[in-house]
ZATORNU-866950 format. One record per residue (C-alpha): y, z, x; residue in three letters. Coordinates in steps of 0.25 Angstrom, whole numbers, plus 5000, padded with zeros to 4 digits. Last residue first. Layout:
// residues N
YZXALA;...
***
This chain:
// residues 145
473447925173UNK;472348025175UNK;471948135184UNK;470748235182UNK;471348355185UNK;470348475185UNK;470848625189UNK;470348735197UNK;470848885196UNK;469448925196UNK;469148875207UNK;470248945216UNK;470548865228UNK;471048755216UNK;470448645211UNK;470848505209UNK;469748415202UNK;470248275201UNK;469248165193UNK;469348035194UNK;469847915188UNK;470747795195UNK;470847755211UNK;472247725210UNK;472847825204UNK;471947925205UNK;472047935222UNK;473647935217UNK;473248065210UNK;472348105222UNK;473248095231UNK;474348165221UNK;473348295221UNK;473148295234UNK;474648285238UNK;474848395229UNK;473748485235UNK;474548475250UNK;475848515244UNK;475248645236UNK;474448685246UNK;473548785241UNK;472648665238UNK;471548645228UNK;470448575231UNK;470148435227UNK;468948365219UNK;468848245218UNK;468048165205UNK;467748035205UNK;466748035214UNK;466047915225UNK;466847825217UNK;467347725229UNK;468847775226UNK;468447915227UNK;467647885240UNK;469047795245UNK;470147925242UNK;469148025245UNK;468947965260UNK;470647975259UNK;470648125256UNK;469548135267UNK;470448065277UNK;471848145273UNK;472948085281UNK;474248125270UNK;474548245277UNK;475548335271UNK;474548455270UNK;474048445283UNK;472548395286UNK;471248435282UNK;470548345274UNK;469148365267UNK;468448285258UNK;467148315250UNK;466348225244UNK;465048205233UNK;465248315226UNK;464448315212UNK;463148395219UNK;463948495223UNK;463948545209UNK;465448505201UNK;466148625198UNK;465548745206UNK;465248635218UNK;466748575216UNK;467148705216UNK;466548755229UNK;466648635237UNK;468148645235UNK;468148785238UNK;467548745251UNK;468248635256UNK;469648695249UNK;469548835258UNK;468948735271UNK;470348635269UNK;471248765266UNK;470648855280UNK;470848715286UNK;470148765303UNK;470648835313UNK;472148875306UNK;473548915311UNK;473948775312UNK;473448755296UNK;472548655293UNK;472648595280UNK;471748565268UNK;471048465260UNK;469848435251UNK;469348345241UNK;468148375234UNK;467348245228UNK;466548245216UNK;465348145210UNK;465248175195UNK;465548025190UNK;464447955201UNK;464947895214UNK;464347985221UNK;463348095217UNK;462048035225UNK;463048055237UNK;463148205237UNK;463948225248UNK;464848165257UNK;465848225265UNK;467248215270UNK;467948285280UNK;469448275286UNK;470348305298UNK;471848285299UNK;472048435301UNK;471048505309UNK;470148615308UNK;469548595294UNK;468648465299UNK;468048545311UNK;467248625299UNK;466648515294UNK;
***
């Protein structure tokens, strides 16, 4: 795992809780964060990994989470590996629901959000949980046409 925070271009994704998957409380947690040249490892990717897991066990039980995906990579990138693995599970209903970090990076959290909007678009109805690095200041949205 951790060898996966200390490069950008690299990503994660595991598996869990396969008896939940493909039925309606099955949840995935999306992660992504950047290395920084004057870091050893994603201080962002690691920060988001865990409170991620953290509000998504609070909110959900971590018996409901049946992924979790992690890319590190620069801000601007569009290469995201485990963005795109979400992409095709999602797609073949292993969840329909995603959860997603919050991002102090205002840039790199809008082109999450417009990923997952043309990601709605095409594949149709699920849930979008964004949340903050404060949980209490999370927020549901659930898009719709």
């Amino acid at each position: 795992m951790f060898e996966t925070l200390m490069k950008n271009g690299r990503y994660r994704v595991d598996y869990l809780n396969h008896s939940v998957c493909g039925k309606e409380e099955a949840l995935a947690l999306y992660v992504c964060g950047s290395l920084r040249a004057d870091e050893v490892y994603s201080h962002s990717a690691k920060r988001k990994l865990y409170e991620g897991l953290d509000w998504v066990w609070r909110n959900f039980g971590r018996q409901n989470l049946v992924a979790v995906y992690l890319d590190v990579c620069l801000p601007e990138s569009v290469l995201r590996p485990a963005y795109q693995r979400m992409k095709k599970d999602l797609e073949a209903g292993m969840f329909h629901r995603v959860a997603v970090s919050g991002s102090e990076n205002f840039q790199e959290s809008q082109m999450v959000r417009q990923a997952l909007a043309e990601l709605y678009h095409q594949k149709g109805d699920f849930e979008l949980f964004l949340f903050a690095f404060q949980p209490d200041q999370s927020q549901t949205i659930l898009l719709a046409d």
